[in-house]
N, C-alpha and C positions, 0 to 999 in steps of 0.2 A: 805947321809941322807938328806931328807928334812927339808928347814929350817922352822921355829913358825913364821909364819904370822897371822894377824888378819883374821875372816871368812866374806871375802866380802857378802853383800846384796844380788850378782845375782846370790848365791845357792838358794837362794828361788825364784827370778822371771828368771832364764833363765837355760830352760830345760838341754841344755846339761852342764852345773854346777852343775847342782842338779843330774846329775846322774855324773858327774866327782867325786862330793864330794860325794858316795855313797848313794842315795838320801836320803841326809842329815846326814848319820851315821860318815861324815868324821868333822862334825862340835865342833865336842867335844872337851872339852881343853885337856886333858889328851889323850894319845894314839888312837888319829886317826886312826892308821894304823889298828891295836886290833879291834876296833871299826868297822870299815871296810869289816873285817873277819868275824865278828860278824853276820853283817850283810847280807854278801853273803849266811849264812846259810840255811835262809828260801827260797833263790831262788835255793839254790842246791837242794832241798830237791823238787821244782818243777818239776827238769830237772835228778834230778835222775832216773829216770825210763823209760831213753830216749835208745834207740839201741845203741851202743859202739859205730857207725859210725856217728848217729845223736847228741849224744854226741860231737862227736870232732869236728861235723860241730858249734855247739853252742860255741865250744872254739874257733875256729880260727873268728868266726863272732864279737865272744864278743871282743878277743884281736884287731884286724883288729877297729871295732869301738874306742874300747878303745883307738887305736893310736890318733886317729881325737879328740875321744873327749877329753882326758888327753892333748891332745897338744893345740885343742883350747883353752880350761880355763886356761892353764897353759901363754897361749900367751896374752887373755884375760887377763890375771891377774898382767901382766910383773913378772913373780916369775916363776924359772924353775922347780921345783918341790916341791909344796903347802905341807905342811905337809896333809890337809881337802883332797888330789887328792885321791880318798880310790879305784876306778875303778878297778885299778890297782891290789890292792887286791883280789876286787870280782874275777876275774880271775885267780889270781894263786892259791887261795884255789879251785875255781873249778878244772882246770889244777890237783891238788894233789889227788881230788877226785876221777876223770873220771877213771873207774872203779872197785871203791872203795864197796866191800861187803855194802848190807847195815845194819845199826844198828849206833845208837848213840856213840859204841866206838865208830868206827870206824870216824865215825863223829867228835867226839871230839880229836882224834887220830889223825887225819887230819889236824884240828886248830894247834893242838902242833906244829905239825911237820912244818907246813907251816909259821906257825908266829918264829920259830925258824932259820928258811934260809931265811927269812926276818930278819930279825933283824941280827943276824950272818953275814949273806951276805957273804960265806966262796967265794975263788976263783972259779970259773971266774964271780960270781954275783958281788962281790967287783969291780972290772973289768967292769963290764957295765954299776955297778950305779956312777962311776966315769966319765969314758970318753964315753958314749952315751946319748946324748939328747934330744931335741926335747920330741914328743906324744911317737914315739918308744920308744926312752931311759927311761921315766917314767915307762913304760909298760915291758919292759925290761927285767931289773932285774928281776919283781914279776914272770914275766911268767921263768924264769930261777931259782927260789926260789920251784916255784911251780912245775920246772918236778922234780927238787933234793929232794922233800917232796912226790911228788909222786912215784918217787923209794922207798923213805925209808917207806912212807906204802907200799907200794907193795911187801919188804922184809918181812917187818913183817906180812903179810895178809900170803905170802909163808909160814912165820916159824914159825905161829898159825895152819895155815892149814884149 
C-alpha cells in the first residue's frame, strides 16, 4: 500500500505529475486512490465508444505511459508509491471496463468491483504490490486489479445476460 505523504507543489506546475496525480483527483486527503477512479469516469465514458481493438490499443498506450509517468514522479518525488500517484487507477478501471455493456450500472458496477481488488489486493496482486517496483510496479498491481474486476463484470454481464 502507498504510504500518506504531503501533495508536492509540482502537481500543479509539472505536466507529467499532474497527470501522475490524476490531473489533480489524486490530491485529496482522504482516499486518493477512490478519488482517482472517480475520476477516470468521465475519460471512460470518452473512449467508450471506441472498437474493442482501439480500445485495447488505448490500454496498452495508457499503461505503457503510465509506466514512465508513475515512475518519473514517483523518482521525482524520492517516495516509491505516492499515495496522490492515481494514474494507475485511471487504467485499471478502464482495463475492468473494456467491453463493458454500456449504462451507468454497469459503470458504477465497475467502480465496485475495481476499487474492491484494489483495495483487497487478493493473490497474486498482493504479490506484485509487494516485490515489483519501479513505474511498472506502481502500474502493476492496478492493471492486475483491474483484469480480476474485469472478469468479474464480465461474469456478471454473462449471468444478467
Amino acid at each position: 500500500m502507498a504510504d500518506k505523504h504531503p501533495v508536492p507543489d509540482s502537481v500543479w506546475r509539472n505536466p507529467i505529475h499532474f497527470l501522475a496525480f490524476g490531473c489533480g483527483s489524486g490530491t485529496v486527503d482522504k482516499a486518493p486512490g477512490t478519488f482517482g477512479t472517480l475520476a477516470a469516469i468521465p475519460l471512460y465514458l470518452l473512449i467508450q465508444d471506441l472498437s474493442v481493438s482501439n480500445y485495447f490499443l488505448v490500454l496498452i498506450l495508457s499503461a505503457l505511459a503510465g509506466i514512465f509517468i508513475c515512475g518519473k514522479t514517483s523518482h521525482d518525488l524520492g517516495v516509491h508509491d505516492h499515495s496522490g500517484i492515481v494514474w494507475d487507477e485511471f487504467v485499471g478501471y478502464w482495463i475492468t471496463m473494456w467491453m463493458a455493456p454500456e449504462g451507468w450500472s454497469y459503470i458504477v458496477l465497475g467502480f465496485i468491483l475495481f476499487r474492491i481488488f484494489d483495495i483487497w489486493k487478493p493473490w497474486p496482486i498482493s504479490l506484485a504490490d509487494k516485490h515489483v517496483h519501479g513505474g511498472f510496479g506502481i502500474m502493476f498491481d492496478d492493471i492486475l486489479a483491474g483484469i480480476f474486476a474485469f472478469f468479474a463484470l464480465q461474469g456478471v454481464v454473462q449471468l444478467v445476460g
